[in-house]
Structure formats: C-alpha cells, structure tokens
FILUM-525952 format. One record per residue: residue in one letter; chain; x, z negated, y negated of N, C-alpha, C, O in turn; residue number from 0. Coordinates in nm, 2 decimals. Each point is the difference from the previous one (the first is absolute). Example, Ala and Ser with C-alpha at 12.3 -4.5 7.8 and 13.67 -1.06 7.14 Angstrom:
BEGIN
A,A,1.32,-0.78,0.57,-0.09,0.00,-0.12,0.09,0.00,-0.12,0.10,-0.07,0.00,0 $
S,A,-0.14,0.14,-0.11,0.09,0.00,-0.11,-0.08,-0.08,-0.11,0.05,-0.01,-0.11,1 $
This chain:
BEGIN
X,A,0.08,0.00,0.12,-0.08,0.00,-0.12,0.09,0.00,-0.12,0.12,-0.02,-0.01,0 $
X,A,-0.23,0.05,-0.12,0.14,-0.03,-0.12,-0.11,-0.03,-0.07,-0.12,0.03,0.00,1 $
X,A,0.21,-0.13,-0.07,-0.03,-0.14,-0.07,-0.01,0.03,-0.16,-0.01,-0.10,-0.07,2 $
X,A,0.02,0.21,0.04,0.03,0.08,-0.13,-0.13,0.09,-0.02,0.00,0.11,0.06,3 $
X,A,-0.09,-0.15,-0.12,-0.14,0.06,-0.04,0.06,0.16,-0.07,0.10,0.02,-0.07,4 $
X,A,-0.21,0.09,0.16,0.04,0.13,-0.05,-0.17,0.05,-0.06,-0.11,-0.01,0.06,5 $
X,A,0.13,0.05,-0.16,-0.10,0.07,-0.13,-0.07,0.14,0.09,0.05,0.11,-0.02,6 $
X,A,-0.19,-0.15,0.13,-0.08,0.12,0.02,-0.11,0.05,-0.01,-0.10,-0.03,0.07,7 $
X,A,0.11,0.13,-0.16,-0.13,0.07,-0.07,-0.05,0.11,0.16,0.06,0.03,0.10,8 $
X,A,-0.20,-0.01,-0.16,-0.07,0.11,0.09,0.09,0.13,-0.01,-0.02,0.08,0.09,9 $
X,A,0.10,-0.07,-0.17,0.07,0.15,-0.05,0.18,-0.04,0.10,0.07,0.10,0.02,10 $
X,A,-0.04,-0.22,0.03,0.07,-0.06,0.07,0.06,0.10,0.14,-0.07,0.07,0.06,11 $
X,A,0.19,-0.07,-0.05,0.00,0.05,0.17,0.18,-0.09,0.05,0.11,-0.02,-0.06,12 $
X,A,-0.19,-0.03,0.22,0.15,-0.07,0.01,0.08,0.08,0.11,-0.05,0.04,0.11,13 $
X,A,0.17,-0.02,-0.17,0.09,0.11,0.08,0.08,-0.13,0.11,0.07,-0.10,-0.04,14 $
X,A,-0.09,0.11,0.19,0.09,-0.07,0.08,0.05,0.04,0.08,-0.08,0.04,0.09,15 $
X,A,0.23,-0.02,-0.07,0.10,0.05,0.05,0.05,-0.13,0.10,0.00,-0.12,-0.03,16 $
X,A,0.05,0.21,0.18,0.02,-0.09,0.10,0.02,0.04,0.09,-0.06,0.11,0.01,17 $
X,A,0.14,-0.15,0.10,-0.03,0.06,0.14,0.00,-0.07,0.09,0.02,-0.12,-0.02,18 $
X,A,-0.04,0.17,0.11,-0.06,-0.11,0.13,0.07,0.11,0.14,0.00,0.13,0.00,19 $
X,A,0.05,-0.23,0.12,-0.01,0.09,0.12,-0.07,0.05,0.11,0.03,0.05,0.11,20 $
X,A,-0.19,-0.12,-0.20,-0.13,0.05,0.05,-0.15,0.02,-0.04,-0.04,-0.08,-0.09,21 $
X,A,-0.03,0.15,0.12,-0.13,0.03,-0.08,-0.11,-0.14,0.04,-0.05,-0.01,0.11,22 $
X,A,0.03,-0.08,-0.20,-0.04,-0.06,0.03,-0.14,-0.09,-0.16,0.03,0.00,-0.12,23 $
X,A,-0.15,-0.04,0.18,-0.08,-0.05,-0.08,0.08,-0.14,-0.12,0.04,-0.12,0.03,24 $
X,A,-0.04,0.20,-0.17,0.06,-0.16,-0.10,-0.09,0.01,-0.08,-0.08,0.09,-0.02,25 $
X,A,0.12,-0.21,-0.06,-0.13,-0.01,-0.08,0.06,-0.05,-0.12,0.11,-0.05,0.00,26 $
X,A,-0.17,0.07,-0.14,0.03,-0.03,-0.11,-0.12,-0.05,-0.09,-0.11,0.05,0.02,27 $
X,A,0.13,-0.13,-0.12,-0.10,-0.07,-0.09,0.05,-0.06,-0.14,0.10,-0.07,-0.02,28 $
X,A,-0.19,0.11,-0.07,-0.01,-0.05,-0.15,-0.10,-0.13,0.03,-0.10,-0.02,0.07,29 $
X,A,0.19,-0.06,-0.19,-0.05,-0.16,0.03,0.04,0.00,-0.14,0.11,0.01,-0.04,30 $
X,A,-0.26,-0.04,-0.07,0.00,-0.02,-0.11,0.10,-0.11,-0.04,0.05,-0.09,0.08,31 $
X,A,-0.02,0.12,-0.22,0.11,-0.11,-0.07,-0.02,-0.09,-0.01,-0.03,0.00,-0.12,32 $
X,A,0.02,-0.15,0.18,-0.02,-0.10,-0.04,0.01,-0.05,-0.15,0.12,0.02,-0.04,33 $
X,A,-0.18,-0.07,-0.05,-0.03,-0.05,-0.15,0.09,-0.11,-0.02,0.03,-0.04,-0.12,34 $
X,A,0.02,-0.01,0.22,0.07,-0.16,0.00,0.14,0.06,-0.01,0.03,0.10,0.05,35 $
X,A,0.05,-0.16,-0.10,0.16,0.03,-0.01,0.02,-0.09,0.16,-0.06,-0.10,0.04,36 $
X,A,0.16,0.16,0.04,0.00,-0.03,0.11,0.13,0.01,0.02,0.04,0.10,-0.06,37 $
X,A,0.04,-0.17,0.13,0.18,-0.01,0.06,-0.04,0.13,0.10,-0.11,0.03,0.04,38 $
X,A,0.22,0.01,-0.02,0.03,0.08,0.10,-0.07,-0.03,0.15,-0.09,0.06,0.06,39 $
X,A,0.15,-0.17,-0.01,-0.07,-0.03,0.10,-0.15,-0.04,0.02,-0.06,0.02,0.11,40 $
X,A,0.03,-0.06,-0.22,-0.15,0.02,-0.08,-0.13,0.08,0.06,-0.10,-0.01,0.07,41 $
X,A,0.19,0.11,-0.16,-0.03,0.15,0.02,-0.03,0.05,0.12,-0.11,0.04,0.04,42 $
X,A,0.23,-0.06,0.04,-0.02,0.05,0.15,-0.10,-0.09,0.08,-0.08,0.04,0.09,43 $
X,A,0.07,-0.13,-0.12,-0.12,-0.07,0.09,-0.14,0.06,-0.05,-0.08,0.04,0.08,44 $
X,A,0.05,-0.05,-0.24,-0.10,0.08,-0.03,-0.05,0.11,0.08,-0.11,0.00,0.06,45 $
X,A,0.19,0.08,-0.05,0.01,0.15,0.04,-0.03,-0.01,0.17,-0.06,0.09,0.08,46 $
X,A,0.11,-0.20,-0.06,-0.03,-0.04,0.17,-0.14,-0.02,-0.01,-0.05,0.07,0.08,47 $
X,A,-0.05,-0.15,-0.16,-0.07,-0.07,0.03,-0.10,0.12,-0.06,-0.09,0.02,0.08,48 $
X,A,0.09,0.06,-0.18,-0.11,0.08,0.00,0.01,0.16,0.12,-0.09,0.09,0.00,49 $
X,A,0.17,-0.08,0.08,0.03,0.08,0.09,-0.10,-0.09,0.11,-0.12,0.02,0.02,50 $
X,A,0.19,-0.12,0.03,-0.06,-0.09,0.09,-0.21,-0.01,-0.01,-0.07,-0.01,0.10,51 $
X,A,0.04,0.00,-0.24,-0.13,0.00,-0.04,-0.01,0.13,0.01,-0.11,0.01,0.05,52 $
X,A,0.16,0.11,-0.07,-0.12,0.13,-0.02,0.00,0.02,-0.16,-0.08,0.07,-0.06,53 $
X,A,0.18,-0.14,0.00,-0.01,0.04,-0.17,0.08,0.13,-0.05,0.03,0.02,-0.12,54 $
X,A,0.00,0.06,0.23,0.11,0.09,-0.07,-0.13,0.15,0.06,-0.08,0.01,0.09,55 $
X,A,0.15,0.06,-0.19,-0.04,0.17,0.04,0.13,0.04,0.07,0.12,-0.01,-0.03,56 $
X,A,-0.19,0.05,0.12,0.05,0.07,0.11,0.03,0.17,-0.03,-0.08,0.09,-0.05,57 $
X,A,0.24,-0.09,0.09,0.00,0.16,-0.08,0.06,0.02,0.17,0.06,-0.08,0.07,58 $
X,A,-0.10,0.23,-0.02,0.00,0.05,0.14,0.14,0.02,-0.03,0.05,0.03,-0.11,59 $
X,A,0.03,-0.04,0.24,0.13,0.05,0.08,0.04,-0.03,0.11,-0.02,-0.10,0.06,60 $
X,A,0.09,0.24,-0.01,-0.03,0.00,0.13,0.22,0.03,-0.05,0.04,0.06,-0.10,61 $
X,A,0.05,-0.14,0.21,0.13,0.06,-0.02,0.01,0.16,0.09,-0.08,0.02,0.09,62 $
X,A,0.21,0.09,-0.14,0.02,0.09,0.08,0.11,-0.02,0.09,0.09,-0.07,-0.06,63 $
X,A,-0.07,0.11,0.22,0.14,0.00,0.01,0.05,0.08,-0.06,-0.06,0.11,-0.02,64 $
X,A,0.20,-0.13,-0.05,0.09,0.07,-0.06,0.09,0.00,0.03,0.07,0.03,-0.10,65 $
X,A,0.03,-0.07,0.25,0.08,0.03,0.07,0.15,0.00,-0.10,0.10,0.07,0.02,66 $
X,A,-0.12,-0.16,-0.10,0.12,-0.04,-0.09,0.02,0.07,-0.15,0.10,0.02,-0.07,67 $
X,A,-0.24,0.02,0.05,-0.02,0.06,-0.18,-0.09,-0.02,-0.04,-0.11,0.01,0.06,68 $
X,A,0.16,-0.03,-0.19,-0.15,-0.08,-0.11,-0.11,0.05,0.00,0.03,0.12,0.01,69 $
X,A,-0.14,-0.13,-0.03,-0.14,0.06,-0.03,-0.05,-0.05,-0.09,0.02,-0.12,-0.01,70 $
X,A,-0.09,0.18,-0.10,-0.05,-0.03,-0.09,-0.15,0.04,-0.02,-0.03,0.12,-0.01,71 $
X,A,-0.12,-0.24,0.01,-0.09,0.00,-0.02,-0.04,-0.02,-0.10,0.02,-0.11,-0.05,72 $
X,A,-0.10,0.19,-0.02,-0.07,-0.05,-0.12,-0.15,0.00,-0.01,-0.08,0.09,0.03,73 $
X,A,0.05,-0.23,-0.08,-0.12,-0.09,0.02,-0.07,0.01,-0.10,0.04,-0.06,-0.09,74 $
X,A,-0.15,0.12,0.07,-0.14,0.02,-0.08,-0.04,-0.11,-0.04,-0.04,-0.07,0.10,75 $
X,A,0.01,-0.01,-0.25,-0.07,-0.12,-0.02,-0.09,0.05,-0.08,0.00,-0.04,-0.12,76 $
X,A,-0.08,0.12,0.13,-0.14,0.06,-0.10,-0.09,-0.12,0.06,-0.10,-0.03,-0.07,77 $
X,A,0.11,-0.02,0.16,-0.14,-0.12,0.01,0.04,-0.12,-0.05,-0.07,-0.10,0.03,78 $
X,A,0.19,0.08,-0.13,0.11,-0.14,0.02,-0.12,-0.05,-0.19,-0.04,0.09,-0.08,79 $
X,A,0.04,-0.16,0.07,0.00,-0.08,-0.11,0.12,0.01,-0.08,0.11,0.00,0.04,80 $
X,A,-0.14,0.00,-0.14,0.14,0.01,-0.09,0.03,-0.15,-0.06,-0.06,-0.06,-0.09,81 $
X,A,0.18,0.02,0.17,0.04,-0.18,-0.02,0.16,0.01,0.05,0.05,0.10,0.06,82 $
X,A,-0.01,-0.17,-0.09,0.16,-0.10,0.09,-0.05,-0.04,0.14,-0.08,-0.09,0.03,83 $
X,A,0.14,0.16,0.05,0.00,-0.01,0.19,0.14,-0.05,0.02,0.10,0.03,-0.06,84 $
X,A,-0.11,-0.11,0.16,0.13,-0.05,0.07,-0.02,0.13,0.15,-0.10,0.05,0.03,85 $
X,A,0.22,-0.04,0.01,-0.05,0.12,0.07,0.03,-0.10,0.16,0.09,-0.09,0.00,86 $
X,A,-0.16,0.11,0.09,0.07,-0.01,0.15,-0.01,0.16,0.11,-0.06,0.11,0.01,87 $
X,A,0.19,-0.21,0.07,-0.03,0.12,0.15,0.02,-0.06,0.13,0.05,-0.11,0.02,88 $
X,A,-0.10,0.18,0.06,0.06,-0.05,0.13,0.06,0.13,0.11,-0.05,0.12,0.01,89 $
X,A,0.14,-0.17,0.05,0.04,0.17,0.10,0.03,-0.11,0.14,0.06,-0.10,-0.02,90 $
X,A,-0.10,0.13,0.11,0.00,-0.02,0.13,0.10,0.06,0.02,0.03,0.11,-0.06,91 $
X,A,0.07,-0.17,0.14,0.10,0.05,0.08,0.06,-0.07,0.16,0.00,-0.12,0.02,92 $
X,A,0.04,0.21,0.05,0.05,-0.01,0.12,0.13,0.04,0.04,0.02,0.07,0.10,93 $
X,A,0.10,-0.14,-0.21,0.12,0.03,-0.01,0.02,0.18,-0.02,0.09,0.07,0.05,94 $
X,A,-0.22,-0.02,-0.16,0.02,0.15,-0.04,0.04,-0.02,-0.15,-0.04,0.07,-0.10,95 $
X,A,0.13,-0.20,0.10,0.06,0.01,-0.19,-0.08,0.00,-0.09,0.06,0.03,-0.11,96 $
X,A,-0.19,-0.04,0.09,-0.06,0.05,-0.14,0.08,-0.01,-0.13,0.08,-0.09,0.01,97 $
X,A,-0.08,0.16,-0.12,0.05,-0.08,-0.09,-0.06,0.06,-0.11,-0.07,0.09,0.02,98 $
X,A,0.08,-0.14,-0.16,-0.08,0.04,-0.11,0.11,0.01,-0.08,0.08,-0.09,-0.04,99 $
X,A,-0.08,0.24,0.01,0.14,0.07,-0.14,-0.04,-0.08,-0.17,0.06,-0.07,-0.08,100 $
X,A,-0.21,0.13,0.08,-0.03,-0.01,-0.12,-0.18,-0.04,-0.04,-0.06,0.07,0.09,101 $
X,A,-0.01,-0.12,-0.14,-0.13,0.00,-0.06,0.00,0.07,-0.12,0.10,-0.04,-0.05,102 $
X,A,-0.15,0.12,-0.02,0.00,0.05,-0.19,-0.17,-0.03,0.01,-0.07,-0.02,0.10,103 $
X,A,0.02,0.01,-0.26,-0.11,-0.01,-0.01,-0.01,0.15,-0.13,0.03,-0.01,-0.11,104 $
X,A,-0.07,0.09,0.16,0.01,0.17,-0.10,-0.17,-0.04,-0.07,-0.10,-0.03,0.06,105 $
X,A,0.14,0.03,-0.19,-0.16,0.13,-0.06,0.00,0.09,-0.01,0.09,0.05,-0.06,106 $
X,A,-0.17,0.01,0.11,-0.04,0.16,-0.01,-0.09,0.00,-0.14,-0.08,-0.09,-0.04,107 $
X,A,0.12,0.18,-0.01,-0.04,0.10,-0.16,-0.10,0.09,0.04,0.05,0.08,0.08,108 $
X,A,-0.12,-0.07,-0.09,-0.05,0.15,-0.03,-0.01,0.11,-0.16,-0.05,0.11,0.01,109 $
C-alpha cells in the first residue's frame, strides 16, 4: 500500500507497471483519505481496516505472466470520485517474483 494520498479525478487514469512469473487474479483498491493527520503506521492500519470493512473501491486487476518483462496497465477511474485516495494492491504469488516497477496517477486532457 502507499501511505502517500494521490489526487483522483474522474478524468484520472492509473498506469501500473510490473511483472509477475505468472498469470494470476490481484487485486487493487482506492481507500479514501483519511481527514485525521495520522503517523505513518497510523495510516497503514487505517488503510487495513477500511479494506477489512468493504470501504475501499475496488479497481479490477488481473497480473500477466511476463516471463521477466514489465507490463504496463492502464486503469480507467471515470467512475472514481474526485478526492485524495491512499492506493492498495495485492498479487498472489507462488515463488513467480511479482514485483511492482512503478504506480503514476496521469490526467487525461481532452
């Protein structure tokens, strides 16, 4: 998770770069910004406990194998509220390495 609130509008899209050494169901979620100034460790329990409850939007991902090269998905938030999200993920693995290169949060212009 990161503990560092990211700014996303409906106009929002999140680019995630990663690979994995298997095709496998993960999952990811926006978990509004808490209002309370919170320590770091704070934070992360926050972020535990509204996942744990069902307080986060669920953004779909599924990992690719990529047999040792990055992939990059980019995530549609036209249904997202426009606020400060703490972002989470999760990747299942079976000693297939997952690893995460990068998160960006892009606006798209039109």
């Amino acid at each position: 998770m990161c503990i560092i609130p990211v700014r996303i509008t409906p106009a929002s899209r999140i680019l995630f770069t990663y690979k994995s050494g298997a095709t496998d169901v993960g999952e990811m979620w926006l978990v509004r910004k808490s209002s309370q100034q919170m320590s770091p460790a704070e934070t992360a329990r926050y972020i535990h406990e509204k996942l744990s409850g069902g307080e986060a939007i669920s953004v779909p991902f599924g990992s690719l194998g990529s047999v040792g090269n990055y992939i990059s998905v980019l995530h549609d938030c036209s249904g997202v509220s426009a606020d400060e999200y703490y972002l989470a993920w999760k990747a299942v693995t079976d000693n297939t390495s997952p690893m995460i290169r990068a998160v960006k949060v892009l606006e798209v212009t039109t």
